[in-house]
Every structure is written in C-alpha cells, then in structure tokens.
C-alpha positions as CSV (number, residue, x, y, z in Angstrom):
1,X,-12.4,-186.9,123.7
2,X,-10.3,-188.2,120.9
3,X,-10.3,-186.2,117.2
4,X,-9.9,-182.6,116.6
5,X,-8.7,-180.3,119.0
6,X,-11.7,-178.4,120.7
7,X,-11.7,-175.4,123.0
8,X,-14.9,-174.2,124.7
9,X,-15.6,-170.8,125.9
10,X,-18.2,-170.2,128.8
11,X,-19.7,-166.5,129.7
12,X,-21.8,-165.7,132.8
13,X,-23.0,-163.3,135.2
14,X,-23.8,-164.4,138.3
15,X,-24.5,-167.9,137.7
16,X,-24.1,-169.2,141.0
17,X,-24.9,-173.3,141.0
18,X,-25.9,-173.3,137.5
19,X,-22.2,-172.4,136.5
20,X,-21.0,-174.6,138.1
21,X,-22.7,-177.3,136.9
22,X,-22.2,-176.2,133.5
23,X,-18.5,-176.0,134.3
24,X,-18.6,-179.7,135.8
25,X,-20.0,-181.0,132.7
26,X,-17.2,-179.9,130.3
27,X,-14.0,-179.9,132.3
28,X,-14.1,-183.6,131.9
29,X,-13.5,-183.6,128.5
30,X,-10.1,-183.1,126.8
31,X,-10.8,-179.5,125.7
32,X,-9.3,-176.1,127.3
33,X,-12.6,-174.3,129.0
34,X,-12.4,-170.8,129.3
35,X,-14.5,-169.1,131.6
36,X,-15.5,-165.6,131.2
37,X,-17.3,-163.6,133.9
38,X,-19.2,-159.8,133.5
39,X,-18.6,-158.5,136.7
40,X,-20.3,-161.3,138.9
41,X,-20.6,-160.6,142.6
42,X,-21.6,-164.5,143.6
43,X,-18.0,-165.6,143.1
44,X,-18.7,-167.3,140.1
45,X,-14.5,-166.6,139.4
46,X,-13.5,-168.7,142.3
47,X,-15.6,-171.9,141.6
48,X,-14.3,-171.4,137.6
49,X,-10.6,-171.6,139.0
50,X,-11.9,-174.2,141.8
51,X,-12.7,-176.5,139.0
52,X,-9.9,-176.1,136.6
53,X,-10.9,-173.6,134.1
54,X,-9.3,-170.4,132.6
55,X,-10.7,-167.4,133.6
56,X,-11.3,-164.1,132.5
57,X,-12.3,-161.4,134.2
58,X,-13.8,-158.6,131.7
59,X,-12.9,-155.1,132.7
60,X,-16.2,-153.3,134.4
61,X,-15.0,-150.0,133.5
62,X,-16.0,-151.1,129.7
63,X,-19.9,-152.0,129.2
64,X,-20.4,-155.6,129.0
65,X,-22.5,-157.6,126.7
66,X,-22.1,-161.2,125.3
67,X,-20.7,-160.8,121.9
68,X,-17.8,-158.8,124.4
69,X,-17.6,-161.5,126.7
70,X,-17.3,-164.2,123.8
71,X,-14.9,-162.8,121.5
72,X,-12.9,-162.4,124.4
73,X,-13.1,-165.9,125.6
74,X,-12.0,-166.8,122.2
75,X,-9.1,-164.8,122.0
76,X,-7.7,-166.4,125.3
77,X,-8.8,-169.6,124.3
78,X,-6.7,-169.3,121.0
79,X,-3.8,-167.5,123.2
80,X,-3.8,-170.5,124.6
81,X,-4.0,-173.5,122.3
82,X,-3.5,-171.8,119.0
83,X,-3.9,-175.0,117.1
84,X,-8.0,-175.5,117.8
85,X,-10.1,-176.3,115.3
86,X,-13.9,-176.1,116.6
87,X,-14.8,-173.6,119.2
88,X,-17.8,-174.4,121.6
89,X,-20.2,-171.2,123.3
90,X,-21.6,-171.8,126.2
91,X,-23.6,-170.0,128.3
92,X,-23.0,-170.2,132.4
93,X,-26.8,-171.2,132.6
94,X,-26.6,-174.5,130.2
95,X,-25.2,-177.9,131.2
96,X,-23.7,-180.3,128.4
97,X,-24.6,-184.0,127.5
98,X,-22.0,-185.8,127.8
99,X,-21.8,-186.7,123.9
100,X,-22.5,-183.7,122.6
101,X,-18.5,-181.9,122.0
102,X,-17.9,-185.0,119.9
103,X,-21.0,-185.1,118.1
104,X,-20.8,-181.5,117.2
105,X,-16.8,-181.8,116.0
106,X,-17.4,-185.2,113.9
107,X,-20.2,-182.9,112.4
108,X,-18.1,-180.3,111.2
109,X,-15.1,-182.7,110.7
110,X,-17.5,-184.3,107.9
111,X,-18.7,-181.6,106.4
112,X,-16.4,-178.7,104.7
113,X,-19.1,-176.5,104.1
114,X,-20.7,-176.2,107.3
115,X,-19.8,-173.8,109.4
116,X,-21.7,-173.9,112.7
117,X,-23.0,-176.8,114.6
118,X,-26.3,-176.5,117.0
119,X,-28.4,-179.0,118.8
120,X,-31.4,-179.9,120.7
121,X,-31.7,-177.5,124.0
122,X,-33.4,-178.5,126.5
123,X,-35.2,-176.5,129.6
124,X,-34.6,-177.7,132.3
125,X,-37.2,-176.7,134.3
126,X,-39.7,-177.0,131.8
127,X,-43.4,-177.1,133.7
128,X,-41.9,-174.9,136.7
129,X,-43.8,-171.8,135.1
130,X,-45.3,-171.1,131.8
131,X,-42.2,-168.9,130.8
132,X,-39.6,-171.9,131.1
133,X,-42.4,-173.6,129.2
134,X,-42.3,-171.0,126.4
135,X,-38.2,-171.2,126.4
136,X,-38.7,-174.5,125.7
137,X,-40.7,-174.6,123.1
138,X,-38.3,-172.0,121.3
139,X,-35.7,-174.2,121.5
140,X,-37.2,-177.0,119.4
141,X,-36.0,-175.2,116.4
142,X,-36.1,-176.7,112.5
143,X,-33.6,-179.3,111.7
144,X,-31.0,-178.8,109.1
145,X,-29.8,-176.0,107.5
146,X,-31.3,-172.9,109.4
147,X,-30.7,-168.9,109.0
148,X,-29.5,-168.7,112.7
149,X,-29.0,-170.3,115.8
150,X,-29.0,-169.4,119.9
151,X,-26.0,-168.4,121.9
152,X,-25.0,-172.5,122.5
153,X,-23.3,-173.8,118.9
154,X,-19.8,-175.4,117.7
155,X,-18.0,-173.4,115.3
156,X,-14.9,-173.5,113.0
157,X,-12.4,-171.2,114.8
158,X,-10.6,-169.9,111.4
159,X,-14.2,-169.2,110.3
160,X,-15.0,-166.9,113.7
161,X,-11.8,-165.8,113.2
162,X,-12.5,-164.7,109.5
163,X,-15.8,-163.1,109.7
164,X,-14.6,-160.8,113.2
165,X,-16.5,-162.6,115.5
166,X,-19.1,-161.4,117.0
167,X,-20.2,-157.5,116.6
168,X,-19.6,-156.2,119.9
169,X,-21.4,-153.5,119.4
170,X,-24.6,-155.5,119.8
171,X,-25.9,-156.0,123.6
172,X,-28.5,-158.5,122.0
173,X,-29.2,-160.4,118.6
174,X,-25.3,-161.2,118.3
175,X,-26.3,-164.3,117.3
176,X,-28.1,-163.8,114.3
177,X,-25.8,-161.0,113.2
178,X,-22.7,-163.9,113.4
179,X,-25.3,-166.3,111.3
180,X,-26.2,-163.3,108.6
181,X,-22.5,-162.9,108.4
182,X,-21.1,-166.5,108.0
183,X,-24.0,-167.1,105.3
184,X,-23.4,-164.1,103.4
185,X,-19.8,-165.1,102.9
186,X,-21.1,-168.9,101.7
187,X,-21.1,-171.0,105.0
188,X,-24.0,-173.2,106.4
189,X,-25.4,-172.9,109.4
190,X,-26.8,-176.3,110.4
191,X,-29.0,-177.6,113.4
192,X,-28.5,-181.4,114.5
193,X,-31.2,-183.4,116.2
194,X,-29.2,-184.8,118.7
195,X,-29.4,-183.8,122.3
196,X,-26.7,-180.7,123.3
197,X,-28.0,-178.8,126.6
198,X,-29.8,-178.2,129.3
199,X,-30.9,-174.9,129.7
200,X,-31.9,-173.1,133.2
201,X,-33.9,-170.1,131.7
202,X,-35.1,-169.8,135.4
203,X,-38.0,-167.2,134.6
204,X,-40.5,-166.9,137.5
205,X,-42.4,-164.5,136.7
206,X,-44.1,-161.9,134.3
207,X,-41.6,-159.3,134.5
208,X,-38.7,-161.3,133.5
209,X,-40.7,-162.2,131.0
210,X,-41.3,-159.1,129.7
211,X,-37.8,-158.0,130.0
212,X,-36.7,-160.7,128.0
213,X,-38.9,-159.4,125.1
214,X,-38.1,-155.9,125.3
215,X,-34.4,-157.4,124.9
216,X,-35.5,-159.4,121.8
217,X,-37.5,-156.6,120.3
218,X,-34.4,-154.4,120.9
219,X,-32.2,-157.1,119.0
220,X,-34.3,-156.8,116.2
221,X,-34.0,-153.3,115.7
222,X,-30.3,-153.1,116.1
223,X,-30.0,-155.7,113.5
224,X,-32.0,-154.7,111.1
225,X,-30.8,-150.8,111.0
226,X,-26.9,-152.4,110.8
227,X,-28.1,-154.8,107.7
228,X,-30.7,-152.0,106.6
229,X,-29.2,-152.1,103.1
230,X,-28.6,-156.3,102.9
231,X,-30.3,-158.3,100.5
232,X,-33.6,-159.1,101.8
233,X,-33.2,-156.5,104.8
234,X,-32.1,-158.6,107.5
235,X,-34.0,-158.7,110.7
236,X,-36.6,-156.3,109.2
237,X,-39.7,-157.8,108.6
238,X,-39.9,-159.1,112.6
239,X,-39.6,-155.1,113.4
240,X,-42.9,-154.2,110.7
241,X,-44.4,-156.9,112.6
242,X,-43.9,-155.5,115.9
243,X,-44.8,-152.0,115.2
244,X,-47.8,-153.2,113.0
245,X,-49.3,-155.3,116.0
246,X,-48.1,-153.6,119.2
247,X,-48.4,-149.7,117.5
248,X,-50.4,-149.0,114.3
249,X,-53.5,-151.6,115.0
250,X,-54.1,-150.3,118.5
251,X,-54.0,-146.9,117.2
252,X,-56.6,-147.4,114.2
253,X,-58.8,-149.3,116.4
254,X,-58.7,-146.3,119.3
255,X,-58.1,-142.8,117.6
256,X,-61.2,-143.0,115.6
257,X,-63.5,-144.5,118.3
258,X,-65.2,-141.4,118.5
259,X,-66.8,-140.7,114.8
260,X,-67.0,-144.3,113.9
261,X,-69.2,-144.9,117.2
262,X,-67.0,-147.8,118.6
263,X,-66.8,-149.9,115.4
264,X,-63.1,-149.1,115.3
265,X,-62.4,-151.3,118.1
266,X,-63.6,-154.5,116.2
267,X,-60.2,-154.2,114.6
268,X,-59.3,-155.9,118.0
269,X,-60.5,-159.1,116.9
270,X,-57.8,-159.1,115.0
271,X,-55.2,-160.1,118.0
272,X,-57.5,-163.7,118.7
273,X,-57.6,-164.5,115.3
274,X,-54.0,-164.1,114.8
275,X,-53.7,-166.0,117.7
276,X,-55.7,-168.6,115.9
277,X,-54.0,-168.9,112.9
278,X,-50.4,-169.1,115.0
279,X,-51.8,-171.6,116.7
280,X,-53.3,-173.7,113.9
281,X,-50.1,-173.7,112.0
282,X,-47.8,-175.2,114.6
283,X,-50.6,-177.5,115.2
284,X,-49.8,-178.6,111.2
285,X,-46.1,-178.5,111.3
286,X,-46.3,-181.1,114.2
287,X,-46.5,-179.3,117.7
288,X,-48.0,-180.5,120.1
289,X,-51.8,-178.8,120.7
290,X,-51.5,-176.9,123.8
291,X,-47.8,-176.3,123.5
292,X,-48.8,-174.4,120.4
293,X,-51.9,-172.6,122.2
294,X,-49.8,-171.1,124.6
295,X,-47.3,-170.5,122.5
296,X,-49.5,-168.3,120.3
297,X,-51.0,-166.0,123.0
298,X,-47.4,-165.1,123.8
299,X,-46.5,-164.7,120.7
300,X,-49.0,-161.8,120.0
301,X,-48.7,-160.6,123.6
302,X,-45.1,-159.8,123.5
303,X,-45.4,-157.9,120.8
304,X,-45.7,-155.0,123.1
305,X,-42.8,-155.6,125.5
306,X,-41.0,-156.0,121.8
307,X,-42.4,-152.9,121.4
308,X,-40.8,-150.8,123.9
309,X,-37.2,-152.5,123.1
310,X,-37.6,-151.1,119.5
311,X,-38.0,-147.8,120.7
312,X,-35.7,-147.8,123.1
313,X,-33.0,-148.9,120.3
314,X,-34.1,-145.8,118.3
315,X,-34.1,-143.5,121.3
316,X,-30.8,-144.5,122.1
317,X,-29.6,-144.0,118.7
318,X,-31.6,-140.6,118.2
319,X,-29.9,-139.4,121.6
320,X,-26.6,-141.4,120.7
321,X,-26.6,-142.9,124.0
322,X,-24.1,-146.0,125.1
323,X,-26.4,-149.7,124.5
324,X,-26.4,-151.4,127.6
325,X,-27.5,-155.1,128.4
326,X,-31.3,-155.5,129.1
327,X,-31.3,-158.6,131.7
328,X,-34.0,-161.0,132.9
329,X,-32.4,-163.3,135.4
330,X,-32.7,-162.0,139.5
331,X,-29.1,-161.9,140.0
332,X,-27.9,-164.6,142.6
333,X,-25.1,-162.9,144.9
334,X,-24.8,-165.4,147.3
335,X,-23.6,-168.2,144.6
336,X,-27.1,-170.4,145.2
337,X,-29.4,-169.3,142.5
C-alpha cells in the first residue's frame, strides 16, 4: 500500500480461526500489525508470530480490558515505526477488505479536520441466529459526521496520542469516551460508506446475548458518571432510559396493583407501543421492515439486561470494587472457534 505510513493494532482473546483470519487479511499490506493478546489459552500468540506479526503479550497479573489492550498496541506499534501517521483498531474477530487501509488513510490524508475514519461492518454470519442478525443491523450506522464509532476505525496517531488514548479505566464504552474526547477538543469523527469488515459476533444464544447488554448498559453508566459534569451530560440520557423502562415503569405498574384493582398494569402496554413507535421510525429513515421489527423488540427487551449492568457499575463503585470485563463470546481453547 503506497501513501502514508500506516500501523495497525489487533487485540483478542481467544480468537482461535477468526484471528487468524483477521491477521491474514492485513499482513499483506505494507503496514506493521501489532497483535495484542489478553491472556488467550487457544494459542492465539503462536499463529500471530506464525504469520508475521508483533506480539504483545499483556501481563495477567493486571486486569485486562480493551482500551488496555489498545493503548498498548499503540505504544509498541509507535516503538516501533515512530514515524506513522494513521493507526488502524482491529479487533481479533473482524477480517479486512482488501481496500479498506487505503480508503481509510486517503480519507484522512484529505481531510485536516477529521480525525477518525470508520466504515461499513459487516456480520458475517448474519441469518445464523437472530443475535448476529441484531449485530448487524447495529452496524449500519449514519453516514458522515457521527458522535462515535465501534472498536474498528482509522485514526491520526498524533491525535490518539494527544487526547491519552483510550481511558483504561473503562472495561466497556472506551469507544465513545475516545469520540467525546476528540470532539470536545474540535475533531470530527466521520463514518464512510465504503465497505471495512467483516465481523464474527458469533452469538448463539440468549445468554450471550444478554451478557452483551449488561456490558453495554454497564458502559453507559461508567461513561456518563466520568462526563457527569460535560456539556450535555454525555452518555446520560441512554442510562434515564434504561432505568425509566427496565425499573420505574415496572414498578408503577406492580406496587399499586392492589388498591387500583389491576389497572396499574395497563401501564404495560406501554412496552408494545414503544415497540411500535421504534419500529415505525426505522421503517421511515429507510430500514428495511422486518429488520426494524426485530430490531425494536430487542431494543425494549434489553433494557433489562442493561439494567443489571447499570447497577452493577454503581455497586462496584459504592463498594469500590476493581471493573472487570463482562464477556459474551464461549471462549475457544482449542484454537477452532
């Protein structure tokens, strides 16, 4: 790849094929890859190294997270060719189009203002279950300049450099936090329609699921108590609507069953008529019908999963306990998953 000089760093846990597939499709390129592995037990080291890329091995005495894992990766990627301009994050579960490092670079080569580049995301196993499904549909974000982006984006290295990196103090919704951050000090965050990934969410089944919504209602939380006193209050209005939908409707509609003889719980109807109205809108801006019907019942369902990570943030805090990574995936020891 001809132009600027572009370093990519890769993080994973346990990966197995998908790593290496997502390691296959960037070593070809002229661009350092840095691998960096949380304490995998599939080998996922070995077939980094096997294939030619720098790896680092986090320390498991430390807790790991991604914004660890990442800033790390950085750090040895800029170690090692100090002179890079753009920095690509990857995650062990994605695998590159071809075009996409050059797309990204010429973006931000064009453009002094912007200072992150994201694109399309694919699933790749879209109709294996209704939960890839759902990841798939959050991918297909708005176009243009957006508030945030996922975990998969191009970025100015002096900029990353400038604003800290990542938090690592955040075990989830480091992503936004890095977006909040590089707005606030004037940059644009800006989402391309071309095609970037594929992306092996490889969720089976309702636990997972679940799991992956306590994380995101946990990363809402942490967010918005860190930016509590930012203009606009950051990250806070998804936490009122968590705790107004998964908390204090269920409670008006059950504690007075009693002495309003069951007419309380017609507050209920409120969840399929929310569920309506979600629906209807994506319909408007373009969906697709039943994409957006499905969609909306998770939506309002995993409010409550979301539920339980926002306590749990606040428990921790209250108790001032260590954050730890909430996972999804079934971990893969044997280096097949």
């Amino acid at each position: 790849m001809n132009g600027p000089q572009v370093g990519v760093v890769v993080i994973g846990r346990n990966e197995g094929r998908r790593l290496r597939l997502c390691l296959q499709s960037l070593i070809k390129h002229d661009a350092i890859v840095v691998y960096v592995d949380s304490g995998s037990t599939d080998g996922s080291p070995a077939d980094a190294r096997a294939v030619g890329a720098d790896v680092v091995e986090l320390d498991m005495s430390i807790p790991f997270s991604a914004a660890r894992a990442r800033n790390a990766g950085f750090e040895r990627l800029m170690s090692r060719r100090p002179n890079t301009e753009f920095v690509q994050f990857v995650d062990g579960d994605c695998e590159m189009f071809d075009d996409w490092l050059a797309t990204a670079s010429g973006i931000l080569s064009s453009r002094d203002e912007l200072a992150v580049a994201a694109g399309r995301l694919h699933e790749r196993h879209r109709d294996a279950t209704v939960y890839n499904r759902l990841c798939d549909i959050e991918w297909d974000l708005p176009l243009g300049e957006v508030q945030e982006c996922g975990g998969i984006f191009m970025i100015r290295a002096s900029t990353f450099n400038d604003v800290g990196g990542f938090n690592i103090q955040l075990v989830a919704g480091e992503e936004p936090d890095l977006c909040f951050r590089l707005r606030t000090a004037g940059w644009i965050v800006w989402r391309h329609d071309g095609d970037m990934a594929w992306h092996d969410a490889a969720i089976s089944h309702f636990g997972q699921w679940c799991k992956r919504s306590v994380r995101t209602g946990y990363a809402f939380a942490d967010v918005a108590w860190r930016h509590l006193r930012s203009p606009g209050r950051f990250s806070l209005r998804p936490v009122i609507s968590i705790l107004l939908w998964a908390l204090v409707i269920p409670l008006m509609a059950v504690i007075p069953v009693w002495w309003t003889y069951g007419f309380s719980l017609l507050l209920l109807l409120l969840y399929p008529v929310q569920v309506w109205r979600i629906a209807r809108r994506q319909i408007r801006d373009g969906r697709d019908s039943a994409d957006s019907w499905v969609n909306a019942r998770f939506m309002v369902l995993g409010k409550f999963p979301q539920l339980i990570g926002v306590f749990r943030f606040f428990r921790k805090r209250l108790l001032r306990q260590q954050s730890t990574i909430i996972e999804h995936k079934d971990s893969a020891p044997t280096g097949s998953a």
